[in-house]
C-alpha positions in Angstrom: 155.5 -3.4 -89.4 157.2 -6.0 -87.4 160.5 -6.2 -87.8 163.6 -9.0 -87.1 167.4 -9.3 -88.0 168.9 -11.4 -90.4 170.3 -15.0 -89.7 173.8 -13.8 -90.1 173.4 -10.9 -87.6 171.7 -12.7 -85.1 174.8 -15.3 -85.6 177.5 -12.5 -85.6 175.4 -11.6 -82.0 175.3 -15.1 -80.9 178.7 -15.8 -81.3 180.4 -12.2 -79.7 177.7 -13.1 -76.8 179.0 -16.4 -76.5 182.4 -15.0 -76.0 181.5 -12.3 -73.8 179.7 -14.8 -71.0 183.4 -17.0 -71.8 185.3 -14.1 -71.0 183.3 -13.2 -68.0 183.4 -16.7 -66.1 186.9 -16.7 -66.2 187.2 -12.5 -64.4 184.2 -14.0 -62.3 187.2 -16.5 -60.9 189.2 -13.6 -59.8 186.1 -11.4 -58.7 185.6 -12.9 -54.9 189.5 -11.8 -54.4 188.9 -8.1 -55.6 188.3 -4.9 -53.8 184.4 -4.3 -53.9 185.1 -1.3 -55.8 186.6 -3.0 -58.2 184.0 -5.9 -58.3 181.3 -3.0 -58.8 183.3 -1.4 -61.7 183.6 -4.9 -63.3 180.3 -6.1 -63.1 178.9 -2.5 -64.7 181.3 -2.8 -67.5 180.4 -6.2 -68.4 176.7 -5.6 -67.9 176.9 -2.6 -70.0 178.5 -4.3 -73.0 176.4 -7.0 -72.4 173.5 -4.7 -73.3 175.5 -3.7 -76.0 176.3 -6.8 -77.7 172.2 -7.5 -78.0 171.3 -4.1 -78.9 169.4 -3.0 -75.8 169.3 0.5 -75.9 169.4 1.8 -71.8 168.2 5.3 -70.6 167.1 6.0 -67.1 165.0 9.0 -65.6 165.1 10.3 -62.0 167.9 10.7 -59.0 170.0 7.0 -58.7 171.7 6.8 -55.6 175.3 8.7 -55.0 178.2 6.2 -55.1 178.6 6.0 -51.7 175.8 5.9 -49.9 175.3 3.4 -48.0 172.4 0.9 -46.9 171.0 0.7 -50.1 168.2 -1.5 -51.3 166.4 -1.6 -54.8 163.2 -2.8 -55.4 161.8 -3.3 -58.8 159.2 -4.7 -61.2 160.5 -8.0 -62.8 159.4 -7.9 -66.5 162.9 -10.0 -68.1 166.3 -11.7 -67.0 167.3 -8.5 -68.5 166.4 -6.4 -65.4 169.4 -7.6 -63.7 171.9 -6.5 -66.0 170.3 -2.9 -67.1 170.1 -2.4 -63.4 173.5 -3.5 -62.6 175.2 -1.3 -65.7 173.5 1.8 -64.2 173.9 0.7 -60.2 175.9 -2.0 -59.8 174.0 -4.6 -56.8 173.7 -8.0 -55.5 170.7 -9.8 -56.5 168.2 -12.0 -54.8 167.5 -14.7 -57.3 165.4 -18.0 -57.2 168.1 -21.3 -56.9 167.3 -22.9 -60.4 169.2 -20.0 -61.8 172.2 -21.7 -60.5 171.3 -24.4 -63.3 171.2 -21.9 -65.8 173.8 -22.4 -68.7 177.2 -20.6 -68.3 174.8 -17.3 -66.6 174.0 -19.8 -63.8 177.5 -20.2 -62.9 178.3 -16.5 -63.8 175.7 -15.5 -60.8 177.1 -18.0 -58.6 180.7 -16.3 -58.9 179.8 -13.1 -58.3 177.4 -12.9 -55.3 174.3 -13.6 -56.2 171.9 -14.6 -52.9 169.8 -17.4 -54.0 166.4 -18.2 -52.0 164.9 -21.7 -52.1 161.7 -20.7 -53.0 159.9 -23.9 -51.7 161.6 -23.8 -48.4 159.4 -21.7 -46.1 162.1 -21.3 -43.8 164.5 -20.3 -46.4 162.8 -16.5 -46.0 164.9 -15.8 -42.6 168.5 -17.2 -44.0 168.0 -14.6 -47.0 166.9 -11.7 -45.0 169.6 -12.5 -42.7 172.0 -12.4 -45.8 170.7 -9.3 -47.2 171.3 -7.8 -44.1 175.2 -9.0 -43.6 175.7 -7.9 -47.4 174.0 -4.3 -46.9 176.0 -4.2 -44.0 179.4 -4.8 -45.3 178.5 -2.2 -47.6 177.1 -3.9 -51.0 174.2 -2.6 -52.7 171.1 -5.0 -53.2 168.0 -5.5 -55.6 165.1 -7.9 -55.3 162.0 -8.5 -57.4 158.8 -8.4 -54.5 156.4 -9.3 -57.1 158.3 -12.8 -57.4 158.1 -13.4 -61.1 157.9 -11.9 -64.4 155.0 -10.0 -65.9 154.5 -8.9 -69.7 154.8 -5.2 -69.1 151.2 -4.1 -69.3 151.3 -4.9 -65.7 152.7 -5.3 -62.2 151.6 -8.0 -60.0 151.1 -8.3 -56.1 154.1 -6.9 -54.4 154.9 -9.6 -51.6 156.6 -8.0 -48.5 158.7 -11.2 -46.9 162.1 -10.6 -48.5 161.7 -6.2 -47.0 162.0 -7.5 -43.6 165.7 -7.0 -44.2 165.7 -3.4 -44.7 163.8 -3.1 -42.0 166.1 -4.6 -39.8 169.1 -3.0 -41.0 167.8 0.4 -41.6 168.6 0.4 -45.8 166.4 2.9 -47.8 164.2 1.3 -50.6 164.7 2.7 -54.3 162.1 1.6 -56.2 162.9 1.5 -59.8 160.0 1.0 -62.1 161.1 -0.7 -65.7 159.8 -1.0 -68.9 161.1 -2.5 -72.4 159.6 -0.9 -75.8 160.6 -1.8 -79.3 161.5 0.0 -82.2 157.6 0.8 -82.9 157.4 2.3 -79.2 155.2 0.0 -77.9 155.8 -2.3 -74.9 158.3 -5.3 -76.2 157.2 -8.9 -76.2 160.2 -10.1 -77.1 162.1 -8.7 -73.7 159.0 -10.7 -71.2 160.5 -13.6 -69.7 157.5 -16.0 -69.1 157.1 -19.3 -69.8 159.6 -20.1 -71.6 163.4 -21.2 -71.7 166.2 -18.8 -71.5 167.6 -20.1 -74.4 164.3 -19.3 -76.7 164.4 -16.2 -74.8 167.2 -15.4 -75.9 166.1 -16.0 -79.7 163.2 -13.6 -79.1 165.5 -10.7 -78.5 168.0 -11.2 -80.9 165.6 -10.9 -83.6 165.0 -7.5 -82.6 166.6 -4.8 -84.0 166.8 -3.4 -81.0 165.2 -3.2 -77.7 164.8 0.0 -75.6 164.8 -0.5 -72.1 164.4 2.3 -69.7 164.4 2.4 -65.7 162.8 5.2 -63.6 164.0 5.9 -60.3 161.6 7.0 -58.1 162.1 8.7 -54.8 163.8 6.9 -51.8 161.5 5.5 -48.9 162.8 5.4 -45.2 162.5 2.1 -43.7 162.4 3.9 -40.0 159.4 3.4 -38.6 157.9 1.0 -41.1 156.5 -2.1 -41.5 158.2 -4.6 -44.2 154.4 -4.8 -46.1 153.9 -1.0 -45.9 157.2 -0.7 -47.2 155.7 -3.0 -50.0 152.9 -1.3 -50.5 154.6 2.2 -50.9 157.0 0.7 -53.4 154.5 -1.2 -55.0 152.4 2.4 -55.3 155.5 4.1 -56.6 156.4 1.8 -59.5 152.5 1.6 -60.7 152.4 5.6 -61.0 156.0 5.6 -62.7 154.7 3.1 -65.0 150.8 5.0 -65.3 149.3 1.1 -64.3 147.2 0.0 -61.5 147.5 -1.4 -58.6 147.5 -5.0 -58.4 144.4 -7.4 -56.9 144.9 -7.1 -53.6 145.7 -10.8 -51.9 145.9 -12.2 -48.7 149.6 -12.1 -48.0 150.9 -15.2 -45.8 154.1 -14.8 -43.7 155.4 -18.1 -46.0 155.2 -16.7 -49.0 158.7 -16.0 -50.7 159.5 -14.2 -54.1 160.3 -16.6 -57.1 162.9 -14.9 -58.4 
């Protein structure tokens, strides 16, 4: 039976998420001045209470990275604008993001403050500034995620890894974690309401607080070497390792062009 929250919770939700977001724009001010430690331990905490404030329940599986390791470079399945912030409560990263997320109410800005690299996706050029960013912030030590597939699916599936935005680990050396992620709701079965896809992030939003809750779980798969590799067999070996995490298939294979650049 399909369930959803009453007006005044989702309200009461509404309201202490408003305030939350307030409340982190004005630390995000401060955050550019900090220590990275202490930018890494702010932006789990607010994450984490983030998930908290909308009910989504986070567990992960498998061996995340030690603390300080270094060269570190996630790759995951995009499913929600949730991905971010369950991966950043559990290991907190720089993301690679598409610009019109800098438009985004209040989260727009949010990003913006605290280091988020944002590629113009209809620039074909654009693809050697980012990898060249990716490189300077894995270098100075940050941690940083990016979505290959270059938008969102539904969750029953993962879609064409692209390989342009990997030429950065190869370059600098970073080993890929792939983490594969998936959203269920209180029935078990895969969530529609945490899928991100064609619609506004505002009636996304409704979607999930309706829920009573959503569960959202991340799998860390082994670590892959960049040595020696190319930045599209890197793709493809992360691309295999989410699909078996997950139990799906590999995507349609398609003919991969050097312009083509992640969405998101």
């Amino acid at each position: 039976m399909y369930k959803v929250t009453t007006k005044l919770t989702q309200i009461l939700r509404a309201t202490f998420l408003f305030f939350h977001i307030f409340s982190g724009l004005i630390q995000s001010i401060a955050y550019p001045h900090l220590s990275q430690e202490t930018q890494k331990w702010m932006a789990q905490k607010w994450s984490a209470k983030l998930l908290a404030i909308l009910c989504i329940k986070l567990s992960f599986s498998g061996v995340k990275p030690n603390a300080h390791t270094k060269q570190v470079m996630f790759v995951a399945n995009h499913v929600s604008w949730l991905d971010v912030y369950s991966l950043i409560a559990l290991c907190p990263a720089r993301f690679v993001a598409k610009s019109e997320i800098r438009n985004w109410p209040l989260l727009g800005w949010l990003s913006r403050n605290v280091g988020t690299l944002f590629i113009e996706r209809k620039k074909r050029r654009d693809a050697a500034r980012i990898n060249q960013d990716i490189v300077t912030a894995l270098e100075n030590g940050d941690w940083v995620a990016v979505f290959p597939e270059g938008t969102t699916s539904d969750g029953n599936s993962i879609q064409y890894f692209h390989a342009s935005l990997l030429q950065s680990a190869v370059t600098s050396g970073a080993s890929l974690y792939p983490v594969a992620i998936r959203y269920h709701n209180t029935s078990g079965e895969i969530s529609e309401a945490a899928a991100y896809i064609g619609i506004s992030l505002l009636r996304s939003l409704h979607k999930i607080l309706r829920q009573p809750s959503i569960s959202v779980e991340l799998i860390f798969t082994k670590s892959i070497s960049s040595s020696g590799q190319t930045r599209r067999e890197l793709a493809r070996s992360s691309e295999r390792a989410i699909a078996d995490a997950l139990s799906l298939s590999i995507p349609h294979r398609v003919h991969e062009k050097s312009s083509d650049l992640p969405i998101e």
